[in-house]
Residue frames relative to the residue before (quaternion, step in Angstrom):
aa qw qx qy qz dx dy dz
X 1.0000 0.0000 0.0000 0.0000 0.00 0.00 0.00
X 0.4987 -0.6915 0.4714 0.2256 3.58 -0.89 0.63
X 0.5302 -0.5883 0.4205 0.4427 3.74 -1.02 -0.27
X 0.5849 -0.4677 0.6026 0.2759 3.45 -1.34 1.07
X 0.5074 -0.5930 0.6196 0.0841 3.31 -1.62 2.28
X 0.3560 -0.7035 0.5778 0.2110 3.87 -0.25 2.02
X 0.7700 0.3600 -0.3215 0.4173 4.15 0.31 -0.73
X 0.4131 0.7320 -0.3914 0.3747 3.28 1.36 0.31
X 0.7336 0.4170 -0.0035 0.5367 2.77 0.86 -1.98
X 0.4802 0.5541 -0.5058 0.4545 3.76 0.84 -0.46
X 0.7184 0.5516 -0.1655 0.3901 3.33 0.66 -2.01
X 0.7449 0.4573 -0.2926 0.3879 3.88 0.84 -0.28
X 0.7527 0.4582 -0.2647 0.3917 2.73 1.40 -1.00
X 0.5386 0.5595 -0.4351 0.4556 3.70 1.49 -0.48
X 0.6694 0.5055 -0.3002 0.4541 3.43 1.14 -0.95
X 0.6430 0.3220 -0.4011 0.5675 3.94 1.08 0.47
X 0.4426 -0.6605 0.5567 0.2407 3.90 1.45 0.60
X 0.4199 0.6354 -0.5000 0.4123 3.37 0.81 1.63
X 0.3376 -0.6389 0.6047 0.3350 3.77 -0.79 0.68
X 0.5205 -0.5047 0.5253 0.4455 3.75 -1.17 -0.15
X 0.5554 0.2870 -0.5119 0.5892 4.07 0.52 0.13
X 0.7713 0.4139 -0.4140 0.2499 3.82 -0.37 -0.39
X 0.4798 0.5493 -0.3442 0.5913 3.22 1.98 -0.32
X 0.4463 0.7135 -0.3281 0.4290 4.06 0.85 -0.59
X 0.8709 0.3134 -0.0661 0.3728 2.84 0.71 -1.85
X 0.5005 0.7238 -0.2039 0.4291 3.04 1.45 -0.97
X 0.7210 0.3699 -0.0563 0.5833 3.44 1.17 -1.32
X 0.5266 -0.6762 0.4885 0.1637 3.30 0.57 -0.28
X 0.6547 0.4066 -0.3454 0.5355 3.48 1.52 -0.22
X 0.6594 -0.4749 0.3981 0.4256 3.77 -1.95 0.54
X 0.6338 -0.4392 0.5044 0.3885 3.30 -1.89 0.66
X 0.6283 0.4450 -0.4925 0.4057 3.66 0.19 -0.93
X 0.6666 0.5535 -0.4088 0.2866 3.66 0.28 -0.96
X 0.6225 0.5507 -0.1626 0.5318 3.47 1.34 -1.02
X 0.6862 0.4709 -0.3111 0.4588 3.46 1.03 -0.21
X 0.7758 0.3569 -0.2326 0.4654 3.17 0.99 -1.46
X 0.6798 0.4072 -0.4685 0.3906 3.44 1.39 0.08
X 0.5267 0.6312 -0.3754 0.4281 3.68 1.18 0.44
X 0.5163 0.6942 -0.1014 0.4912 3.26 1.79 -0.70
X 0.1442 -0.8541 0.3467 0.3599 2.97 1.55 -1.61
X 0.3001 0.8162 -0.2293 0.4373 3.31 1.85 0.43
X 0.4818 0.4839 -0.4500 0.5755 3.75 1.38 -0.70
X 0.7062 -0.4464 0.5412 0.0951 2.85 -2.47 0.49
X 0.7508 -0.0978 0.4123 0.5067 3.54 -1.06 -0.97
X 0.1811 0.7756 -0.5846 -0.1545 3.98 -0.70 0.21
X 0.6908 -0.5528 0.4392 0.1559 2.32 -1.88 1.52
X 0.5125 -0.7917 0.2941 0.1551 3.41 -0.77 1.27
X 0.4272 0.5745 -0.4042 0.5693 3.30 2.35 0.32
X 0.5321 0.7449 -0.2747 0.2942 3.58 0.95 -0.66
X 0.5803 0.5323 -0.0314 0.6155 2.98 1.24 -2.27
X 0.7509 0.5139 -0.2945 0.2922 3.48 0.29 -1.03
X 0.5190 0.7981 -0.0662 0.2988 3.26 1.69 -0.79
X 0.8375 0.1803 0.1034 0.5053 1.94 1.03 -2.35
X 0.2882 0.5964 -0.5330 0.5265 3.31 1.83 0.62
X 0.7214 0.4060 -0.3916 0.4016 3.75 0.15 -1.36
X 0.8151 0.4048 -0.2954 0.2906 3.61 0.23 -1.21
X 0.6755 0.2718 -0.3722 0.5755 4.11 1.55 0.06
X 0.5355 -0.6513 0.4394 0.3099 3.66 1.09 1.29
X 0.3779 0.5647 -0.6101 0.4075 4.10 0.33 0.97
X 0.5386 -0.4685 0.5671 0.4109 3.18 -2.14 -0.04
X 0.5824 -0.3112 0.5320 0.5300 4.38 -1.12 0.06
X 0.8063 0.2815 -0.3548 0.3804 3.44 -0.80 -1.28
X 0.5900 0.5066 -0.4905 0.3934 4.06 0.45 -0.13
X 0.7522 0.3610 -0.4510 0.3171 3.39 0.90 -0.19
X 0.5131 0.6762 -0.3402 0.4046 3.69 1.23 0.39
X 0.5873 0.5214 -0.3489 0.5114 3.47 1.68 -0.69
X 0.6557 -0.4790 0.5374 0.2277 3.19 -1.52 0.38
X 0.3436 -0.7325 0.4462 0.3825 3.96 -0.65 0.18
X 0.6143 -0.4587 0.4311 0.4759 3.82 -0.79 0.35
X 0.6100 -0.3344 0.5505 0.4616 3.58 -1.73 -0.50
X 0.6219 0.5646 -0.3518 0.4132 3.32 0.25 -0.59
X 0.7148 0.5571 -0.1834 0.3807 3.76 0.43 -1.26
X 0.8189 0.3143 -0.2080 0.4328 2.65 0.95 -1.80
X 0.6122 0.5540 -0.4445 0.3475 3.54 1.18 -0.13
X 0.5607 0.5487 -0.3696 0.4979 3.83 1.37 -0.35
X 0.6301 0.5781 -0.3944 0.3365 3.53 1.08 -0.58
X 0.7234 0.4228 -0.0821 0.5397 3.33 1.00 -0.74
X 0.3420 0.7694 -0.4939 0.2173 3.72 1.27 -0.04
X 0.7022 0.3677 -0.2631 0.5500 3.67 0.68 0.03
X 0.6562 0.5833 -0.2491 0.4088 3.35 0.81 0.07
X 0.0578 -0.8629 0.4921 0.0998 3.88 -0.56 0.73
X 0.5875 -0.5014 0.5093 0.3796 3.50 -1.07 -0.12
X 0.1799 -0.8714 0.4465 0.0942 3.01 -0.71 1.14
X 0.1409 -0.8078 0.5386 0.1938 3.99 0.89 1.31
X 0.6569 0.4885 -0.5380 0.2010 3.69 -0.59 1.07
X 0.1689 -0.8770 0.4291 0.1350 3.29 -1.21 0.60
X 0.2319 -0.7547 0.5824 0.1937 3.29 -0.90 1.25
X 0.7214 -0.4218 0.3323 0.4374 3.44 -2.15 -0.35
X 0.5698 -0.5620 0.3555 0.4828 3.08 -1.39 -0.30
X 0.0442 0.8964 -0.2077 0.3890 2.86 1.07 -0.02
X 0.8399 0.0028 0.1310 0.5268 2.91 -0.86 -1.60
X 0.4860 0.5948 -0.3834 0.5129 3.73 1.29 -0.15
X 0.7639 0.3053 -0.2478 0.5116 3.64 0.78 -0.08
X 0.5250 0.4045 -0.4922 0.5644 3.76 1.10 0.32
X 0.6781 0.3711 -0.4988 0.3920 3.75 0.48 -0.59
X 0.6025 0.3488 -0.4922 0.5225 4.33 0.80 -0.10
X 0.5585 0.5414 -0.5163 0.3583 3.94 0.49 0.03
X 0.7182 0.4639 -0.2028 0.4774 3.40 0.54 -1.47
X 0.6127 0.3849 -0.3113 0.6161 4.20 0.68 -0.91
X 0.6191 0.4926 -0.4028 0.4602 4.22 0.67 -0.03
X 0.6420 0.4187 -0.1376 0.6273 3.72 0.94 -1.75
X 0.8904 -0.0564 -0.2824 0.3524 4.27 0.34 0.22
X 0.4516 -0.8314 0.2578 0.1960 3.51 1.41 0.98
X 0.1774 0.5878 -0.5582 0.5580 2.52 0.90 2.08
X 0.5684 -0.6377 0.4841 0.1895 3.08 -1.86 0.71
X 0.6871 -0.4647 0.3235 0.4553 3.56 -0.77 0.68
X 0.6903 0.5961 -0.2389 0.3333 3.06 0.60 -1.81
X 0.7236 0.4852 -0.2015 0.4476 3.01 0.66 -1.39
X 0.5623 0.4653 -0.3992 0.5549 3.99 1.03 -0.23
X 0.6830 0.6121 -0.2225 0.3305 3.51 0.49 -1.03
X 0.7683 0.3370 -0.0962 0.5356 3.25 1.50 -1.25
X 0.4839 0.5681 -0.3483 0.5673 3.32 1.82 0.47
X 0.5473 0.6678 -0.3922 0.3173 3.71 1.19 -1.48
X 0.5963 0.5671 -0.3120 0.4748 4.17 1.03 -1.36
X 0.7519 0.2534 -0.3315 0.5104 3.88 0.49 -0.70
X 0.5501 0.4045 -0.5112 0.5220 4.09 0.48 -0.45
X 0.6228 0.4714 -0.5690 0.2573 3.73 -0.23 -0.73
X 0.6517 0.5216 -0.3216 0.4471 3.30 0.88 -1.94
X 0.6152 0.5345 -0.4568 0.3565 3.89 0.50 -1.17
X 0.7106 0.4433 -0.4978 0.2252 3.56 0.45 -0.97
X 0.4676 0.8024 -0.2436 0.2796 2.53 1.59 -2.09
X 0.6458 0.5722 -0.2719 0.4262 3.65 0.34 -1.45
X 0.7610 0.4166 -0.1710 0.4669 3.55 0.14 -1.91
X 0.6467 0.3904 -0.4612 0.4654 3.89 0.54 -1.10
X 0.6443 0.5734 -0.3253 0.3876 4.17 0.60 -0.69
X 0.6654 0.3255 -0.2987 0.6017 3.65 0.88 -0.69
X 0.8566 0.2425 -0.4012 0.2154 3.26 0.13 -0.01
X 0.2537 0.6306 -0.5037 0.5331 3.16 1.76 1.20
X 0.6642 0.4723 -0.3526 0.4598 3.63 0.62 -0.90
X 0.7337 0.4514 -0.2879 0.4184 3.47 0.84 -0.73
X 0.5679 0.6740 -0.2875 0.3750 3.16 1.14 -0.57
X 0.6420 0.5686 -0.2288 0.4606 3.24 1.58 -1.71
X 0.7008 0.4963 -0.3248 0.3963 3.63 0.97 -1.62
X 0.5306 0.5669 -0.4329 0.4580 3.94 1.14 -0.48
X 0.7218 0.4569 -0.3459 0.3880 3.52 0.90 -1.01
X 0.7199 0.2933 -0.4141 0.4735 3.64 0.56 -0.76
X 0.4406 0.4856 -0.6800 0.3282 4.06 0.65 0.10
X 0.6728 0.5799 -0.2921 0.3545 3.79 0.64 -1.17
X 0.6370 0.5480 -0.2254 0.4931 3.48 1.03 -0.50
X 0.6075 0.3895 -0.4091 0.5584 3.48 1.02 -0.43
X 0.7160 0.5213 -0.3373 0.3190 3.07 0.35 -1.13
X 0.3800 0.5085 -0.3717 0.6774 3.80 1.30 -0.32
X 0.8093 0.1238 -0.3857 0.4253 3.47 -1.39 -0.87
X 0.6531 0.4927 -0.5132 0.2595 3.75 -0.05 -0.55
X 0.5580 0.5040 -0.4735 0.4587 3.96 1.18 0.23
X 0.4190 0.7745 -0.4604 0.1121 3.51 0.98 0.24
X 0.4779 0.6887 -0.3534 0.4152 3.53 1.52 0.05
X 0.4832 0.8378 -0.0514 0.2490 3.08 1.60 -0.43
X 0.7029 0.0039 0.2164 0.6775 2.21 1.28 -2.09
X 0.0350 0.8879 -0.4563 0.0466 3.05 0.42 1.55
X 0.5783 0.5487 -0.4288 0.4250 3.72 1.78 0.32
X 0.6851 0.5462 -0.2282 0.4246 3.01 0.98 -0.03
X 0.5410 -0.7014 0.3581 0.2950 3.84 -0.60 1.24
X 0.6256 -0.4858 0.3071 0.5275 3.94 -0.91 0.64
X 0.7670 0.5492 -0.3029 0.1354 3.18 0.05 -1.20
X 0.3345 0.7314 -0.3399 0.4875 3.30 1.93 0.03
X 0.8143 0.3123 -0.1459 0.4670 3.44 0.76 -1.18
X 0.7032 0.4089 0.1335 0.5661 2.93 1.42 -1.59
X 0.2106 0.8551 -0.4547 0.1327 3.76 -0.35 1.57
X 0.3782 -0.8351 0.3938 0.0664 2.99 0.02 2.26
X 0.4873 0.5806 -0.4083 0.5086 3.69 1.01 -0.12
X 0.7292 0.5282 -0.2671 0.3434 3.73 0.67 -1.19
X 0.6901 0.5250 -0.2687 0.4194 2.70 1.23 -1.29
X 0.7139 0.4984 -0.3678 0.3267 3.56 0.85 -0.03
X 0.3363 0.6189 -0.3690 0.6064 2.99 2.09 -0.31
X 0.5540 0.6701 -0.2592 0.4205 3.64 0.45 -0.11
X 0.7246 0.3151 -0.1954 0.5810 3.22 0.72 -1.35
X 0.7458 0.4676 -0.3348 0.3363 3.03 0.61 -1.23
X 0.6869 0.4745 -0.3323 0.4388 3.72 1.00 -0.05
X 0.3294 0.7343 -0.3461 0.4823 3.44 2.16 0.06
X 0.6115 0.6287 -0.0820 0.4733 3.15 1.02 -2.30
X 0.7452 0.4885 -0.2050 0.4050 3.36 0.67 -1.52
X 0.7956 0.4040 -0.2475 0.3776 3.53 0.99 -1.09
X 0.5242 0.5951 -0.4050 0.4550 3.52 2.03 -0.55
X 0.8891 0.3035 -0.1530 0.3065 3.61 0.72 -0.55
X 0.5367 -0.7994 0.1462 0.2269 2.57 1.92 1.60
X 0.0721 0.7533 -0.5528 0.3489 3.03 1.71 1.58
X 0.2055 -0.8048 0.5444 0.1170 3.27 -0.21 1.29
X 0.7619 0.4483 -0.1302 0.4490 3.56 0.63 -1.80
X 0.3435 -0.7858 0.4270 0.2868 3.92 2.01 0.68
X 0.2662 0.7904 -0.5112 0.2076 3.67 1.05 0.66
X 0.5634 0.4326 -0.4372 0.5516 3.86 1.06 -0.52
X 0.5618 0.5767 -0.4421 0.3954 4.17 0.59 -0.58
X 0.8654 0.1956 -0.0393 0.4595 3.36 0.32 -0.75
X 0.0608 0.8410 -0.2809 0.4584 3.43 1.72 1.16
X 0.7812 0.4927 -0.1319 0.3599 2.91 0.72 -1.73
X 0.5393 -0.6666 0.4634 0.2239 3.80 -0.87 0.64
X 0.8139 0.2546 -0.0181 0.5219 3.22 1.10 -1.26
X 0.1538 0.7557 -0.5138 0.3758 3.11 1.18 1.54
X 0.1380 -0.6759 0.6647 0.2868 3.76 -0.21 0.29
X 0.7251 -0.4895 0.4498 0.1794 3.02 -2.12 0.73
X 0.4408 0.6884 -0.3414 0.4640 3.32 1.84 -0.37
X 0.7349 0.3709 -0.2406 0.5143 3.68 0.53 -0.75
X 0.8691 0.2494 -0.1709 0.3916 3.76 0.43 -0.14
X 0.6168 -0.7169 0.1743 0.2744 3.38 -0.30 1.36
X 0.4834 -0.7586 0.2576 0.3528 3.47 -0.26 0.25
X 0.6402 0.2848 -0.2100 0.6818 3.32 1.98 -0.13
X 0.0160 -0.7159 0.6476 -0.2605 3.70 1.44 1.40
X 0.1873 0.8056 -0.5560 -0.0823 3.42 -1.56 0.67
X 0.5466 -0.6637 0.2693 0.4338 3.31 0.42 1.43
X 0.5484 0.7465 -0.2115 0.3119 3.71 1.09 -1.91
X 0.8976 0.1496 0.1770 0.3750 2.28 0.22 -2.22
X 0.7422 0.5031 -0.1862 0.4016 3.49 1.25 -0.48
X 0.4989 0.7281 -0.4093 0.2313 3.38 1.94 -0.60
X 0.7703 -0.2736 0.4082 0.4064 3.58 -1.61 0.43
X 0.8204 0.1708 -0.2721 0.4730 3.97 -0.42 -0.82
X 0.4957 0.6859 -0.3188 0.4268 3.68 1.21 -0.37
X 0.6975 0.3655 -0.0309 0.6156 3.28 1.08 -1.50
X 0.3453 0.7339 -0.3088 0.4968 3.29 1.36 0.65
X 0.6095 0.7216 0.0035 0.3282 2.49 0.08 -1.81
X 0.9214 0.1923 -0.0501 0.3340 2.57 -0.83 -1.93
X 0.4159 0.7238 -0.3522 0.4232 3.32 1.92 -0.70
X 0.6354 0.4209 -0.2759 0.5857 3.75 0.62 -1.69
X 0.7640 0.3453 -0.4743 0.2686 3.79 -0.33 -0.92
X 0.5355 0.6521 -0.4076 0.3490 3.71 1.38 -0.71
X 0.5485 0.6119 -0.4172 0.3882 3.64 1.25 -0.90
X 0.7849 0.3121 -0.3171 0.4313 3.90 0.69 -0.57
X 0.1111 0.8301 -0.5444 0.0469 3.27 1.25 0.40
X 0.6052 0.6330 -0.3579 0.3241 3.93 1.00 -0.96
X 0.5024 0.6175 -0.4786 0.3705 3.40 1.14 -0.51
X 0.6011 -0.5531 0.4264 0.3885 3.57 0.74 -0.41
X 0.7330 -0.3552 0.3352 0.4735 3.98 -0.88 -0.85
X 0.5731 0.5429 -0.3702 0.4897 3.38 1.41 0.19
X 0.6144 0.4094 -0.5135 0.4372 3.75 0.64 0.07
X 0.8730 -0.3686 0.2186 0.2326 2.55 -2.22 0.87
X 0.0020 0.6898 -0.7189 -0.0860 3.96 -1.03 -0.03
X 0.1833 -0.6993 0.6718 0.1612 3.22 -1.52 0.56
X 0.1767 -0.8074 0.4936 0.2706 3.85 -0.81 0.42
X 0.8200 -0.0116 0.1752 0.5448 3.46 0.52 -1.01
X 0.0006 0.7528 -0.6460 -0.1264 3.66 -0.70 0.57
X 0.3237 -0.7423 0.5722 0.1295 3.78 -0.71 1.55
X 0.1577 -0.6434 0.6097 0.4353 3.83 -0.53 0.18
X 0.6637 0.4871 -0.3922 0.4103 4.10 0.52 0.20
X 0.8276 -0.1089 -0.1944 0.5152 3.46 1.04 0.50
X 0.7400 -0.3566 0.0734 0.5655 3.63 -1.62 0.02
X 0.4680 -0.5291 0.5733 0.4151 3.58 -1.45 0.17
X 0.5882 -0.6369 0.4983 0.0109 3.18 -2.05 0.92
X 0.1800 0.8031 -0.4441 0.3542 3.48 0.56 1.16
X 0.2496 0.7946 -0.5361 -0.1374 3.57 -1.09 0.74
X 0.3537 -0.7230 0.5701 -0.1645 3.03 -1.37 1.11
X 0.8784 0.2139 -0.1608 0.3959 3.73 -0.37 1.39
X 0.3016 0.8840 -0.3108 0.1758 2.84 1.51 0.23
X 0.6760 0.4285 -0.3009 0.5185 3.21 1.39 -0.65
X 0.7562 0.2078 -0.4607 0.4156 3.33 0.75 0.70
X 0.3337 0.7015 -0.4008 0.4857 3.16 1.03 0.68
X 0.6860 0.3956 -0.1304 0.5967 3.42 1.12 -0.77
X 0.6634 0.3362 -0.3638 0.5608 3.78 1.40 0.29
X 0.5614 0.3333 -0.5772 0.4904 3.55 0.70 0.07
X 0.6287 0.4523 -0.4603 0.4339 3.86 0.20 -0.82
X 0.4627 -0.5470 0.6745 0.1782 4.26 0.45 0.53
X 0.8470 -0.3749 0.2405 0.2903 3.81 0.27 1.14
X 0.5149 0.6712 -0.2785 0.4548 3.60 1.67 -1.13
X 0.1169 -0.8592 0.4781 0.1400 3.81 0.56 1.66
X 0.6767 0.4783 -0.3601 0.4286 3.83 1.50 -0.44
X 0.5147 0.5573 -0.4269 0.4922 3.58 1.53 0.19
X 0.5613 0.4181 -0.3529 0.6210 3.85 0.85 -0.84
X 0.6171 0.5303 -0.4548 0.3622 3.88 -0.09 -0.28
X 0.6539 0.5750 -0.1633 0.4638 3.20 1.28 -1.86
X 0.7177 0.4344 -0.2514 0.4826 3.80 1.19 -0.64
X 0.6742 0.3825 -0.4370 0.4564 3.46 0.56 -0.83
X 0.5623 0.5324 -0.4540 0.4408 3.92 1.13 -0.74
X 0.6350 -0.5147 0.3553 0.4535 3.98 0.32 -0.66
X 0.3370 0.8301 -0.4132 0.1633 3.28 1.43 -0.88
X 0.7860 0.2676 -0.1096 0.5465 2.86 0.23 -1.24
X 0.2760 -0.7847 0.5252 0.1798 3.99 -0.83 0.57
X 0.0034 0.8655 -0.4831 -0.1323 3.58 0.31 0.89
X 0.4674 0.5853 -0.5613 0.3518 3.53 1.29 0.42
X 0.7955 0.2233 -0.2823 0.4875 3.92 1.03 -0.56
X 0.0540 0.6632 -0.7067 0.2406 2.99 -0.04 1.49
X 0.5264 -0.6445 0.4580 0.3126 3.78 -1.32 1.04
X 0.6639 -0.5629 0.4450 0.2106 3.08 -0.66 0.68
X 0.7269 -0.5559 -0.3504 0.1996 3.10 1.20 -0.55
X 0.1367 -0.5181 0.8347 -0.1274 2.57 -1.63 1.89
X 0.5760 0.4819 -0.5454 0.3722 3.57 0.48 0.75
X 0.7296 0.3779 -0.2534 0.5105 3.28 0.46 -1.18
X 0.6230 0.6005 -0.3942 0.3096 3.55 0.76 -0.62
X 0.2941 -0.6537 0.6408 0.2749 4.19 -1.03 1.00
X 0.4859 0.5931 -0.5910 0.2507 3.91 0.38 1.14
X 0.3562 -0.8320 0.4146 0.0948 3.63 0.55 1.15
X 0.6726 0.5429 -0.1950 0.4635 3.21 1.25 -1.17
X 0.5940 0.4837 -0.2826 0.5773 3.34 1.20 -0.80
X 0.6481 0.5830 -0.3693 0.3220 3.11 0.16 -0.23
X 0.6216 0.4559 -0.2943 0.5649 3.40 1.12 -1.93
X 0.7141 0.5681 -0.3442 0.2211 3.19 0.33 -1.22
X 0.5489 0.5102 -0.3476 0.5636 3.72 1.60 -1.01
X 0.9392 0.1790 -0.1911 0.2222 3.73 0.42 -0.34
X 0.3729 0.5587 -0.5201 0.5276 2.76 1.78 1.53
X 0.2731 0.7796 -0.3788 0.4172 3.40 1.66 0.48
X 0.7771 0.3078 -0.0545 0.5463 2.82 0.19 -2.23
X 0.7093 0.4081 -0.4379 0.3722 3.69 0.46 0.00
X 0.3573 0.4077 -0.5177 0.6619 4.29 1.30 0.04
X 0.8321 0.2108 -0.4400 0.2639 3.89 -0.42 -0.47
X 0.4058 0.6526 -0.4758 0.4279 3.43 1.22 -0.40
X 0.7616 0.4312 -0.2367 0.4219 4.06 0.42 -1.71
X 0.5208 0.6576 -0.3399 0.4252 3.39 1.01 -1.10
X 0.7818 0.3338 -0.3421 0.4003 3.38 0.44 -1.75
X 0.6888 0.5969 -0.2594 0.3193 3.64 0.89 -0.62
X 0.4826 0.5611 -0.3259 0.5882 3.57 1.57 -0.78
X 0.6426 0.4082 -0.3091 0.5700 4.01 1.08 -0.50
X 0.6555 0.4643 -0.4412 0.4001 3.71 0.03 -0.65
X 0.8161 0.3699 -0.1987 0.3972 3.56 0.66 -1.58
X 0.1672 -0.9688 0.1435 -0.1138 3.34 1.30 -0.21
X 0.7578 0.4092 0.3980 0.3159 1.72 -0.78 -2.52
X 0.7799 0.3709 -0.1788 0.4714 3.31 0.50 -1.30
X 0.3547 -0.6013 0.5028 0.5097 3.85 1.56 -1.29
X 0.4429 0.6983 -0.4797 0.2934 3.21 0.88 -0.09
X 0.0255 0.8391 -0.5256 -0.1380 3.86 -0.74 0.69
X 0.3472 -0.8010 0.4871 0.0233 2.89 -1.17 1.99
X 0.0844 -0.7998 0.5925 0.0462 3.82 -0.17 1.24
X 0.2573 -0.7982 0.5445 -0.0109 3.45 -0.54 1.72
C-alpha cells in the first residue's frame, strides 16, 4: 500500500471538525503517526492504519490516497497566505529539526514564532526596566552619604554623565529598543560606560538574554540550543537540533554539523528520498550537497588565498 495523500487527510479531517489529537484518538493510532502523515514524512501505510482512519473520518480507504480536487485544496487553506520571505538554510533546517524533536507541524511553529518572539522581547525589556529602577534606588542611596565625604568633589558620589546614560537607556526601553542600539548611539559617550570587548552582535541586551534563558536548560546536556551572534546585517547564529541532526546523518558528526550549519538543505530533499526506507540514498544525497556546499566556498574564498578547511 502506498502513503496516505497528507492534503487529503488534512482536508477530511477538518471537514469531520477534528483536531489531529482527536483524530489520534478517534482512530486509535499515535499522534506522531498523524503528524508525520500530515507532514507527509510517514512511510508506506500499513493497511490497518488507513483502515482506521477511513472508518473513524467516515470516508471510503481509497479516498485517502487521492489527491483533493481544486476546490478542497483551495478551502483547505482558506485562512492561510503565502508567505513571500526568505530565510537561511540554516534556519530552514532547525524549523524541520524542532517540528521533528516535538511532532508538530512546521506551520504550526512558524505561526507561533510572532507571539514567542514578542514573549521574549517583552521579558528581556522588563527586566531592563527593573534592573534600571534597582539602579537609581542604589544611587540615592549612594549620593545620600554625601555628608560624609565632604573632601572629596560630587562626582565621587554623584555621576552626571551616568545619569544620562540613564535616560538614554529609559528612552531605550520606552521604545522597545530591544538591541539598546539608540543607548549607545551617542557620540559623546565616554569609553567609560561601554566595555572594552562590548559587541553590539554579540553582547546586546535581548542577545544577552537569551543566552541567559537558553543556559537555564543547560541539563539537557550538549544538545540544547546555543545562540552565537545576532548580526543586524544578516540571519542570527544559533544552533538547535543537533541530536537529531546527528540521526539523520546515521552518526556522521561532520554531516550533522553540515545540517545544523545549512549545508546541507533538508528543505530540498527529493521527495522521494523522504518517504523512501533507503537511508543510504539519502546520506549519500546529502553528502552531495555538502562537496557542493564546500566546493562552492573553496571557490568564493579562493581568490582571496584565504584557506577554507570545511
Amino acid at each position: 500500500m502506498s502513503t496516505i495523500n497528507p492534503q487529503k487527510l488534512i482536508f477530511l479531517r477538518k471537514g469531520a471538525k477534528l483536531t489531529a489529537e482527536a483524530l489520534a484518538v478517534e482512530a486509535g493510532v499515535g499522534r506522531a503517526t498523524i503528524t508525520r502523515l500530515e507532514n507527509g514524512t510517514a512511510g508506506t501505510t500499513r493497511a490497518e492504519t488507513a483502515k482506521r482512519l477511513a472508518n473513524a473520518l467516515k470516508c471510503q480507504v481509497a479516498d485517502l490516497f487521492t489527491p483533493p480536487d481544486a476546490e478542497q485544496s483551495q478551502s483547505l487553506f482558506n485562512d492561510r497566505v503565502p508567505l513571500n520571505i526568505s530565510i537561511s538554510s540554516a534556519a530552514q533546517n532547525a524549523l524541520e529539526l524542532v517540528a521533528l524533536r516535538y511532532n508538530e507541524t512546521r506551520e504550526t511553529i512558524l505561526e507561533l514564532a510572532p507571539l514567542l518572539f514578542d514573549l521574549l522581547a517583552r521579558e528581556s525589556l522588563l527586566e531592563r526596566s527593573r534592573n534600571l529602577a534597582e539602579l537609581w534606588l542604589r544611587r540615592d542611596a549612594v549620593a545620600s552619604m554625601g555628608e560624609r565625604y565632604s573632601h572629596l568633589g560630587g562626582r565621587f558620589l554623584h555621576d552626571w554623565q551616568a545619569e544620562e546614560v540613564e535616560s538614554r537607556e529609559e528612552a531605550s526601553i520606552r521604545n522597545r529598543d530591544i538591541r539598546a542600539a539608540y543607548v549607545l548611539a551617542d557620540d559623546s559617550l565616554e569609553d567609560a560606560f561601554v566595555p572594552a570587548d562590548y559587541d553590539d552582535e554579540c553582547n546586546n541586551p535581548f542577545v544577552d538574554y537569551l543566552n541567559r534563558r537558553l543556559s537555564a536548560v543547560r541539563p539537557d546536556g550538549d544538545t540544547a540550543p546555543s545562540l552565537d551572534v545576532w548580526p543586524v546585517w544578516r540571519s542570527p547564529s544559533y544552533e538547535i537540533g543537533s541530536e537529531e541532526a546527528l540521526a539523520i546523518a546515521r552518526g556522521d558528526e561532520d554531516l550533522a554539523r553540515a545540517i545544523l550549519s545549512g549545508a546541507v538543505p533538508l528543505a530540498k530533499l527529493p521527495k522521494a528520498l523522504r518517504t523512501s526506507d533507503d537511508a543510504e540514498a539519502r546520506i549519500a544525497w546529502m553528502r552531495e550537497q555538502k562537496a557542493k556546499h564546500d566546493q562552492k566556498l573553496q571557490g568564493l574564498f579562493g581568490d582571496l588565498l584565504i584557506n577554507v578547511n570545511v
